[in-house]
Steps between C-alpha positions, in 0.01 A plus 500: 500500500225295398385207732445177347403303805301592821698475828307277815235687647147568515217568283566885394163512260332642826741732567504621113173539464467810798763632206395765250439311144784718322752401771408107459526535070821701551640204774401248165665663308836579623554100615274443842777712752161576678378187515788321640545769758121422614544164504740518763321764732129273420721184623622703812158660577327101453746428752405805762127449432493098587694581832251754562233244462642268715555766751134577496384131495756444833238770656223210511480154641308355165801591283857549705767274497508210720821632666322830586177298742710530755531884487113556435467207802697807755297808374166308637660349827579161438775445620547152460771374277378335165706199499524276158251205536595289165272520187164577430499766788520882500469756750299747257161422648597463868655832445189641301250360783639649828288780536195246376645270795501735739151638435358189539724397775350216757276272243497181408527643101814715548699198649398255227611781258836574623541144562465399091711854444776413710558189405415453134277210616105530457364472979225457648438668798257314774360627840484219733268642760220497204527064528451490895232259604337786725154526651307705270330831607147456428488843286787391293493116421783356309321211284814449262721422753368202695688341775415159366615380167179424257616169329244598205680817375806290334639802330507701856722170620738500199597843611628360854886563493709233699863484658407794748718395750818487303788669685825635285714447793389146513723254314252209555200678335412397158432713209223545365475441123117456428339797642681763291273800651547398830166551648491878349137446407380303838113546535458334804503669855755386786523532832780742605857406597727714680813341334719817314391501107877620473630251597337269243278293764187676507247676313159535673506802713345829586821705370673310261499565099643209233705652152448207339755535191431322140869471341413231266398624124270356264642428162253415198555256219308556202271743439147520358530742215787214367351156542727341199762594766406327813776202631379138484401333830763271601317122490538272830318245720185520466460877377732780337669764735541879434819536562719358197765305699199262685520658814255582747462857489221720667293714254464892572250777399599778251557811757617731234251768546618777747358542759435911712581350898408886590111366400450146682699267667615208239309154462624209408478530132686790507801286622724248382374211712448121364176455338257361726234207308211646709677849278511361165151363527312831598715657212386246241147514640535934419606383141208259407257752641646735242650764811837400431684490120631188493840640378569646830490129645812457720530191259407353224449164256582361095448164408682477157718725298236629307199485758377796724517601867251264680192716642483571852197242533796263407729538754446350832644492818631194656270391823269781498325454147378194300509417111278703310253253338540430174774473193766687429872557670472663896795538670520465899805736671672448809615864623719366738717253326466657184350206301240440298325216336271486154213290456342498159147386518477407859814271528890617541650587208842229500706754235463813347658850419411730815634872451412731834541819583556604879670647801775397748707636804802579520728682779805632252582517138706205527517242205241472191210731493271714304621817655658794355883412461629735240764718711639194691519399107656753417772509867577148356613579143693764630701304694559164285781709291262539208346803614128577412530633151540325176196294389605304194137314445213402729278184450181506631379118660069468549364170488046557481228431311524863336818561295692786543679616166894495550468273809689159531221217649814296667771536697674268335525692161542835662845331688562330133448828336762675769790304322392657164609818627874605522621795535510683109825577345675859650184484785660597849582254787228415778152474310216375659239261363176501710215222510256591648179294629185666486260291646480321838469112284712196619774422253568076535832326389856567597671770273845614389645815361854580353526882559730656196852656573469833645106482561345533797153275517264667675199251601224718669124459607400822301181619261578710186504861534197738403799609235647220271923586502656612169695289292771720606483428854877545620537683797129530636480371899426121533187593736337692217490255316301272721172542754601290821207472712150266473673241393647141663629240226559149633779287326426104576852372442875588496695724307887480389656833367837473319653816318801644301788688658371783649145424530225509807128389614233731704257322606218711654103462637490114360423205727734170437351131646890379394835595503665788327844292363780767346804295372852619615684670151510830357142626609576780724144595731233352663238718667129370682330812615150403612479157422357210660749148450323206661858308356874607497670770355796319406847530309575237362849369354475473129841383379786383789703570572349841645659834441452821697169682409420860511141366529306699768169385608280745730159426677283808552154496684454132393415161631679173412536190631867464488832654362812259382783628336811363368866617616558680194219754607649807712201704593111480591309746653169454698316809570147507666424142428414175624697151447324228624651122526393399842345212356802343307870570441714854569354824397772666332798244417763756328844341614680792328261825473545801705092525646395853586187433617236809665185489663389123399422184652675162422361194694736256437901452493739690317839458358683767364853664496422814675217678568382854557180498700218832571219441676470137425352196656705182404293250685741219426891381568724773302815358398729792363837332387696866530371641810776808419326668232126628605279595788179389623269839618176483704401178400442165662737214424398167677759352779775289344565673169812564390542919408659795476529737709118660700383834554190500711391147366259250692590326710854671586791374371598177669166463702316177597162650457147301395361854355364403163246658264115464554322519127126576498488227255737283271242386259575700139107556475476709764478827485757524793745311337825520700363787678643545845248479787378666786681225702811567357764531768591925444890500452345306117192717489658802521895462477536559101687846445267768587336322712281302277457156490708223394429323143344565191241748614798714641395773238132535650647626797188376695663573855578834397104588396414359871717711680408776238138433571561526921645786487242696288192344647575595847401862466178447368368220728246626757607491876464214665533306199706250377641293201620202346619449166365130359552313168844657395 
């Protein structure tokens, strides 16, 4: 029988070739019987020799599977149970570390080290007897830690945490917002106090250690090796500000390097902490001396499209330098606001084009950012109905001085370019289009798109690929055709999406200062995955009367100001994000959706039809018209709303309670944006499923890494000692 085709299997050239040369030209010639028998015994013996190296890679804590820590965690005696703490964490290097732990066990280095291996969070670990203001031995005087505060050493002063005697269990207390390391880096001495560091009250005392834990991260915008790609400083009063929406935002150092915490106990630029002035300056004095390249600046300065980074001898620092005499353009930078204001030749500069490159905080990877995003991408594709295969074209958007061949310099004609594109003749249902951004530049003026019939629009903050696609792109993933991260577009204006039968918007990594208006007709899917929208995302009718619309609009990991929906809409989701009309109007106005809403904040009322609620803080009236359909779980409703029926919500079901929410701050610059504080009454703090907390950082399941972090520091503390966990 001679075989024309070769059956599914392996490679069976390997296998062949241990064959005698007669018995491979006799197998040739008689029609391959040989061959296809090989390639099913190479195909079975590819499958016996990968589960033999995963069975050997199990054997080691560098290489096993993350379900199999847990079994390498009982052959060295811990014992403790490695519960899920949310993302970014892994128990690999606790795991890997216990016998380091335990060989070290009793200093100040081991419980900084399991501190930032525990939780995921980079600690600093501080011995309190070390700042007593104690008579000094005359064989061992202690000159760097006076008892009296030297007014001259400024720098020593900025280091001087406040808010020490903030209690958690004290409802009157007030968070504290400005002092984000929370006195981690004190250099002053104190006298003792015998109050409990435990409980929150104290500090100073002979046996009492501080974990001060960093959860904030710092996120960079621009980098030096691209300066045609740095984002425009956003002009205002008097100045320009960093951030591009105009608000006051704190800059941050670059703390990208890692760091070994088995060699030294971390300093403050090894942490993501605000960037102190006194900071900045001694960092820009490194770079004019010519100690410090001035690309690894936590910041930096272009006047013009076409002009270069200012020098460091350029930059100044508001209140602690002066102008440099003589011409040319100087900026001055306010670290703390995150401002900035030009002078060209001595006097303020009243307009000009300011690009900067820097750093800010953030506690989750919650609206628009320049972080990696390409799997959430990719979660969100697969679950708009399209899928996440099926690229029918890609147009690439960069607006610079330096051209980049194929690219598009405007939104605009990218969007008008989009129509141009329907689906070919015989070409299968559900193709995707995808614009993608690839620079951090504002984009003014209000835009519209009409999506084609049976297209899916997908509007990402993403660079080219290393790889340009091939012509013949159907079926490759969405996410390889796109790079995700560095990169934070800013669109000044609205934009209004209409669309053929069948068709749908992503919208993903792009900050909006407008509304994001979809008309009610044929156009089937709206999805904002890690967006910021300052404005509305709003349905609109188009044509009345209004007919029922399949049109499903979903909110995932993004900020906006406010949802409003028309009765023809029957579904929105909101998952891990933040809707924010406290100011003015209802936050989500959707007479006739069904909301399934999980682990977000909304500040503001709501109106919906029914609801299904997980982990959510609605801090505003909820006014469900069928309370029959739905459930609210673990999450806090406030008193007088009108809902469905409660399972383990706050306050209980029919309660007269004045428990509300405590936010570390409400201001979107901060970097604790909506972030629940230390004040927070604990049924919100930690009565989200799980026993995490309540809102849109539900998924950072920060109670969890504290309890986590108790229970694994206890065994290495020395006796006598105690702790207290600060800054979470």
């Amino acid at each position: 029988m001679s075989m024309t085709t070769t059956p599914q299997g392996g490679d069976p050239d390997r296998l062949l070739s241990l064959l005698p040369a007669h018995l491979r030209t006799r197998d040739e010639q008689s029609g391959g019987a040989l061959r296809a028998l090989l390639t099913v015994v190479a195909g079975e013996l590819e499958l016996l020799e990968q589960d033999l190296a995963d069975l050997y890679d199990g054997w080691f804590v560098e290489t096993c599977d993350e379900d199999l820590l847990s079994r390498i965690a009982d052959l060295i005696g811990l014992t403790e149970a490695l519960p899920d703490l949310g993302e970014g964490t892994s128990w690999r290097t606790v795991v890997a570390h216990t016998i380091s732990y335990r060989r070290n066990k009793g200093t100040v280095a081991v419980l900084e080290q399991v501190a930032t291996e525990v939780t995921g969070w980079p600690s600093h670990a501080v011995e309190y007897f070390r700042l007593l203001a104690t008579t000094a031995h005359v064989n061992h005087p202690r000159g760097d830690w006076p008892a009296v505060a030297s007014l001259r050493h400024a720098d020593r002063l900025d280091r001087t945490g406040g808010g020490h005697g903030l209690r958690a269990d004290c409802p009157d207390a007030r968070p504290e917002v400005h002092d984000l390391t929370r006195g981690a880096f004190e250099p002053l001495a104190h006298t003792a106090e015998v109050r409990r560091i435990a409980t929150g009250r104290g500090r100073f005392g002979i046996n009492q250690v501080g974990i001060f834990l960093f959860p904030l991260r710092s996120c960079q915008v621009g980098t030096a090796d691209a300066v045609d790609r740095w984002p425009q400083a956003r002009a205002t009063a008097g100045g320009w500000t960093f951030d591009p929406l105009g608000r006051s935002t704190p800059l941050f150092a670059d703390v990208s390097h890692e760091r070994d915490a088995r060699k030294h106990l971390a300093y403050e630029d090894e942490l993501p902490v605000p960037l102190r002035p006194r900071r900045l300056k001694a960092l820009l004095e490194e770079a004019r001396r010519g100690a410090l390249d001035a690309r690894h600046l936590p910041l930096g300065v272009r006047i013009g499209r076409a002009g270069a980074p200012l020098p460091p001898g350029r930059l100044r620092v508001c209140g602690l330098e002066g102008l440099v005499p003589g011409t040319g353009d100087q900026v001055c930078v306010d670290a703390v606001a995150g401002r900035l204001v030009v002078y060209r030749d001595g006097a303020p500069l009243p307009s000009a084009e300011v690009f900067v490159r820097y750093h800010y905080g953030r506690l989750a990877e919650v609206g628009a950012g320049p972080y990696d995003r390409s799997e959430r991408l990719g979660r969100a594709l697969a679950a708009d109905g399209y899928g996440s295969e099926g690229i029918l074209t890609r147009i690439d958007v960069r607006s610079g001085p330096r051209p980049v061949p194929s690219a598009v310099l405007s939104l605009a004609d990218a969007l008008a370019t989009v129509e141009q594109f329907p689906p070919p003749d015989g070409s299968p249902p559900g193709q995707t289009v995808v614009v993608a951004i690839g620079d951090s530049a504002s984009y003014v003026g209000d835009l519209a798109v009409a999506v084609p019939e049976g297209t899916r629009l997908v509007l990402v903050a993403a660079s080219a690929p290393h790889r340009a696609p091939t012509p013949d792109s159907a079926g490759q993933p969405v996410g390889a055709a796109c790079v995700t991260d560095a990169l934070r577009p800013h669109l000044y204006g609205s934009l209004t999406v209409s669309g053929g039968r069948g068709s749908s918007l992503v919208l993903d990594g792009i900050t909006i200062e407008g509304d994001v208006r979809v008309p009610t007709g044929d156009f089937s899917g709206l999805t904002v995955s890690h967006c910021t929208v300052t404005g509305r995302v709003a349905v609109v009718p188009d044509t009345p009367p209004e007919t029922d619309s399949t049109l499903r609009i979903s909110l995932i990991r993004s900020v906006v100001g406010a949802v409003e929906l028309t009765r023809s809409v029957s579904a929105l989701l909101i998952t891990d994000s933040v809707v924010d009309a406290s100011s003015a109007g209802p936050a989500v106005s959707a007479p006739g959706s069904h909301l399934k809403i999980s682990g977000s904040t909304v500040r503001g009322d709501i109106l919906v039809r029914s609801i299904d609620a997980d982990s959510a803080l609605l801090d505003g009236l909820l006014l469900a018209e069928d309370r029959q359909a739905g459930c609210l779980r673990y999450s806090y409703v406030r008193p007088g709303s009108r809902t469905p029926r409660r399972f383990r919500c706050v306050p209980a079901s029919g309660a007269d309670s004045d428990l509300a929410p405590v936010y570390a701050s409400k201001d979107p610059g901060s970097p604790l944006y909506l972030a629940l504080a230390r004040t927070c009454p604990v049924p919100i703090a930690e009565g989200g499923e799980g026993g995490t907390e309540m809102g849109v950082h539900h998924h950072l399941h920060r109670p969890l890494r504290q309890a986590a972090l108790h229970r694994h520091l206890t065994p290495y503390l020395p006796a006598e000692l105690e702790f207290g966990i600060i800054g979470s």
